[in-house]
FIKOLZA-1660 file (N, C-alpha, C; in steps of 0.1 Angstrom, whole numbers, plus 5000, padded with zeros to 4 digits):
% residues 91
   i   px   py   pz ch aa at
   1 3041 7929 0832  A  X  N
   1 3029 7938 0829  A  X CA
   1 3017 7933 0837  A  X  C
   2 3011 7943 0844  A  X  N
   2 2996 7941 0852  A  X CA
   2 2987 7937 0844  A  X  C
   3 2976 7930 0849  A  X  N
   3 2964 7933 0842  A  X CA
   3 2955 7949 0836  A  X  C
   4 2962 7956 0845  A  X  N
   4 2955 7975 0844  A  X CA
   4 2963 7979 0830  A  X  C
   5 2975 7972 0832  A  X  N
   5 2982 7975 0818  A  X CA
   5 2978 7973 0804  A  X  C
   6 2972 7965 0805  A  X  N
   6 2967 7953 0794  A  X CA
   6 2952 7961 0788  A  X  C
   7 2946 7965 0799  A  X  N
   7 2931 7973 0796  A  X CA
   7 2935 7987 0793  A  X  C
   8 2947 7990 0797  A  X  N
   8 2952 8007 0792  A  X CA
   8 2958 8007 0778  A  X  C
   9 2963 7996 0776  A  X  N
   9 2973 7998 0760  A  X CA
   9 2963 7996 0753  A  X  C
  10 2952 7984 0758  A  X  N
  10 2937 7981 0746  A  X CA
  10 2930 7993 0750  A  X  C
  11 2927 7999 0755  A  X  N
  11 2917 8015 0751  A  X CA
  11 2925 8023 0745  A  X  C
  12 2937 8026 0745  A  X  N
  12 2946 8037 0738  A  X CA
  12 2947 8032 0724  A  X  C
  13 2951 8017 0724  A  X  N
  13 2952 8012 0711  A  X CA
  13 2936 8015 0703  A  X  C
  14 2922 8015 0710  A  X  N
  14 2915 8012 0705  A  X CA
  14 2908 8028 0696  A  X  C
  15 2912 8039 0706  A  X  N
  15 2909 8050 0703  A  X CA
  15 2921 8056 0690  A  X  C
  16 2930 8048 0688  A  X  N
  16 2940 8052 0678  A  X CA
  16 2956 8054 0681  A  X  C
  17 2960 8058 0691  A  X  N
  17 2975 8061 0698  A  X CA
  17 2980 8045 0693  A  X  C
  18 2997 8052 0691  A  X  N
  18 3008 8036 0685  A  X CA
  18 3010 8037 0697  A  X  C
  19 3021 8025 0698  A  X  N
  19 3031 8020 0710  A  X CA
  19 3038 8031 0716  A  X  C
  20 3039 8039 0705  A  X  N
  20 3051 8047 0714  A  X CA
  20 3046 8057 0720  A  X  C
  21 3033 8063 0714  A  X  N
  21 3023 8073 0724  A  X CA
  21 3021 8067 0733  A  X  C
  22 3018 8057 0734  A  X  N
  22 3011 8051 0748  A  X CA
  22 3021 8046 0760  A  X  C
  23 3036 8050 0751  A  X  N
  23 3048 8049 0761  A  X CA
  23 3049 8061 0767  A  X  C
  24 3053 8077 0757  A  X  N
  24 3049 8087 0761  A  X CA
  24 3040 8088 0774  A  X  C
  25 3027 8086 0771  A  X  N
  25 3016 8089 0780  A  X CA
  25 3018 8075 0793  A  X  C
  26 3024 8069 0796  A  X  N
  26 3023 8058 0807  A  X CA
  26 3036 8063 0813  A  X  C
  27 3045 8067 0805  A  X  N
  27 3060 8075 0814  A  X CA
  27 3061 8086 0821  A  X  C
  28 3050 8098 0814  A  X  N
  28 3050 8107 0824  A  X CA
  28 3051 8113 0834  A  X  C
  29 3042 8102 0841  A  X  N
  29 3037 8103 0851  A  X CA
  29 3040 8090 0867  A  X  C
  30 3040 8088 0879  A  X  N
  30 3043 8076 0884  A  X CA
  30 3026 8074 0888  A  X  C
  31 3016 8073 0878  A  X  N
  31 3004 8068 0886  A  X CA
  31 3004 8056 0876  A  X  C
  32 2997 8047 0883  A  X  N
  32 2993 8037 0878  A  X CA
  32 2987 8040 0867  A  X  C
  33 2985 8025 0858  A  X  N
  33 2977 8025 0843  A  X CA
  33 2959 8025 0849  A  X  C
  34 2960 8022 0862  A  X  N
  34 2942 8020 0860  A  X CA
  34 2940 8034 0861  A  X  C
  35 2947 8041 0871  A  X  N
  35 2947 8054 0872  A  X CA
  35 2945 8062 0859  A  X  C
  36 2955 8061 0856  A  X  N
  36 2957 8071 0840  A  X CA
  36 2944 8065 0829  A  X  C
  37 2939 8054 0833  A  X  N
  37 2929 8047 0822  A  X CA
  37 2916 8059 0826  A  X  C
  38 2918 8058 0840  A  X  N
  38 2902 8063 0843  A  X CA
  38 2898 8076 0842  A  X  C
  39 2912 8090 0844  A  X  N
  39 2913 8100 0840  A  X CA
  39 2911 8103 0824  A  X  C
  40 2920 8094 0815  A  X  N
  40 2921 8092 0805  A  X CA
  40 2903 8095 0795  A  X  C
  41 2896 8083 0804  A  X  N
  41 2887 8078 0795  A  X CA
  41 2876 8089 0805  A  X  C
  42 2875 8096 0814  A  X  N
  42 2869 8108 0815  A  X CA
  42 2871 8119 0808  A  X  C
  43 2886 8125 0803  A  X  N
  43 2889 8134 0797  A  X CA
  43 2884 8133 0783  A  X  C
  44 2883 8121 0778  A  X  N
  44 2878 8114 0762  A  X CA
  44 2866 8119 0761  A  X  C
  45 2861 8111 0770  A  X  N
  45 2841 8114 0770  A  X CA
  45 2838 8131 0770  A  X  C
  46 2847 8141 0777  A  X  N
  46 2839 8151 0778  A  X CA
  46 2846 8156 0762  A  X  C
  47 2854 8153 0759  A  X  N
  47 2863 8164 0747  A  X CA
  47 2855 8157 0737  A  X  C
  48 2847 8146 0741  A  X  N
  48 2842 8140 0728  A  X CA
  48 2825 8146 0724  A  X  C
  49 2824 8148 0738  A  X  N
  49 2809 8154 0733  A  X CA
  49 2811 8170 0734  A  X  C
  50 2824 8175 0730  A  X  N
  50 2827 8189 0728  A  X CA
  50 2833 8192 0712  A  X  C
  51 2829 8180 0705  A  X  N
  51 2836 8177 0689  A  X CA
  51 2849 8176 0693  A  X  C
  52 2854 8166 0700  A  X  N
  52 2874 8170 0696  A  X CA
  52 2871 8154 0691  A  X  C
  53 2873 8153 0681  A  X  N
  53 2874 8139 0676  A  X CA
  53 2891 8130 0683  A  X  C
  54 2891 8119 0678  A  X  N
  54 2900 8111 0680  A  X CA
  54 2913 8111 0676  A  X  C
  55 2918 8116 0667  A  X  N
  55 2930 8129 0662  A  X CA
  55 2936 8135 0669  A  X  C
  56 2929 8148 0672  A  X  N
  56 2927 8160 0683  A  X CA
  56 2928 8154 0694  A  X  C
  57 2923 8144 0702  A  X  N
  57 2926 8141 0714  A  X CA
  57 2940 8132 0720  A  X  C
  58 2945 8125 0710  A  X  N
  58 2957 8121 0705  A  X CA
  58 2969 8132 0706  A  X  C
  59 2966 8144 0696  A  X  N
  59 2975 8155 0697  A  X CA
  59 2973 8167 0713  A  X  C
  60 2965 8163 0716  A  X  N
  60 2957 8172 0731  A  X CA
  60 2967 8164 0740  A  X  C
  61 2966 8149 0738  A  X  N
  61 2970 8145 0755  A  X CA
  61 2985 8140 0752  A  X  C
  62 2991 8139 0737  A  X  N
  62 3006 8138 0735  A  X CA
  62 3011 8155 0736  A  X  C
  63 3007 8160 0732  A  X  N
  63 3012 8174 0735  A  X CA
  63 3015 8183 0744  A  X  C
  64 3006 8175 0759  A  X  N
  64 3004 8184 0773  A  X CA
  64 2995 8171 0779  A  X  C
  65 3010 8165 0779  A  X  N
  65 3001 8147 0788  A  X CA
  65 2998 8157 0805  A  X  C
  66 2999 8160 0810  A  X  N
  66 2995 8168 0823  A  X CA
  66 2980 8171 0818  A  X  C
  67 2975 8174 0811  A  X  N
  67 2958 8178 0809  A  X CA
  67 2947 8159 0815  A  X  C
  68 2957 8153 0812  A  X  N
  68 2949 8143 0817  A  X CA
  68 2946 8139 0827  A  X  C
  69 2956 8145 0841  A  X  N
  69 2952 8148 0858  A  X CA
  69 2949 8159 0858  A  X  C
  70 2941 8167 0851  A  X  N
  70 2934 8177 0853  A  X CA
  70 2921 8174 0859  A  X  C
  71 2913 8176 0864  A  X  N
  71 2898 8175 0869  A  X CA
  71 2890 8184 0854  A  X  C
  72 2882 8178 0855  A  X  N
  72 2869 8178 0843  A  X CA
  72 2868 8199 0841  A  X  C
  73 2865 8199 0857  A  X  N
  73 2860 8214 0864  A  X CA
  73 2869 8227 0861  A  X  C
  74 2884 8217 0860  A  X  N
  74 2897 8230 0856  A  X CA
  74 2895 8229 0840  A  X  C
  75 2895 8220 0837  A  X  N
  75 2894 8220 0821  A  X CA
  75 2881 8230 0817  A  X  C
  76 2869 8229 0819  A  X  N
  76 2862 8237 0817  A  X CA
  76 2869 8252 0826  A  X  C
  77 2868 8252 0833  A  X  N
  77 2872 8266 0829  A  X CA
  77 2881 8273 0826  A  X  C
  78 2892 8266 0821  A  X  N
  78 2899 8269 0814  A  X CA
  78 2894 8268 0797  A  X  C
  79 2892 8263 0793  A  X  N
  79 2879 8264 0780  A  X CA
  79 2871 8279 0783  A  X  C
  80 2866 8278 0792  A  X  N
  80 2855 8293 0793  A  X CA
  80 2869 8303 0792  A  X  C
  81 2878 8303 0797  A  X  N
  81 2886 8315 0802  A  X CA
  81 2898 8319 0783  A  X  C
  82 2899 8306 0779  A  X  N
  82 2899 8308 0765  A  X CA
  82 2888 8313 0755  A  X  C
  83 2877 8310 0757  A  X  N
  83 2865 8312 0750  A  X CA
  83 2866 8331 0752  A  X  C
  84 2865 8334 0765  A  X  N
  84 2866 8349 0767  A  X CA
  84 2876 8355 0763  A  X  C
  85 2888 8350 0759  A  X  N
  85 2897 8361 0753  A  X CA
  85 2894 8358 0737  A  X  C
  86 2884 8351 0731  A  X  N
  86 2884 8350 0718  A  X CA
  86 2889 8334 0709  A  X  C
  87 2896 8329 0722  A  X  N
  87 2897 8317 0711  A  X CA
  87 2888 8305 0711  A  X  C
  88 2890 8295 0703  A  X  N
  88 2879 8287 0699  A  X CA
  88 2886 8277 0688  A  X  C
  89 2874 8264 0689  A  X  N
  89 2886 8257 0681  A  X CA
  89 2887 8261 0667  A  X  C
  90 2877 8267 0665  A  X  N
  90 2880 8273 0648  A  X CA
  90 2895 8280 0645  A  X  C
  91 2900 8287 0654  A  X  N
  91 2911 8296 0650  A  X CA
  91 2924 8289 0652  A  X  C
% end
């Protein structure tokens, strides 16, 4: 195990994900753990100041682990492009 490893399992652990989500989410993909940390902990910060609590972000990136190599820019507009057909997190 790397040191990148060790700061990925302690932020995932810290924000709530068990062992085995954070196996999920590190298998995925072949990028590295700093990698996936830094996407990771970008994707957090914006869904966080958009109310997705810590739960929700949990079920968001175990659900459709691919949203986490999204860029910030697709995510919003994909949000806006949801927003226009009517949905929202209410429904």
């Amino acid at each position: 195990m790397f040191l990148g490893d060790n700061m990925f399992d302690e932020y995932l652990l810290d924000i709530g994900y068990t062992k085995e989500q954070i196996n999920v989410i590190r298998n995925f993909s072949n990028y590295s753990s700093s990698t996936l940390l830094y996407n990771i902990k970008n994707l957090y910060n914006f869904l966080k100041q958009n109310n997705i609590n810590n739960n929700e972000f949990i079920n968001i990136t175990i659900t459709n682990p691919s949203i986490i190599l999204e860029s910030i820019d697709n995510i919003k507009l994909k949000l806006y492009e949801l927003n226009t057909f009517g949905f929202n997190k209410l429904n």
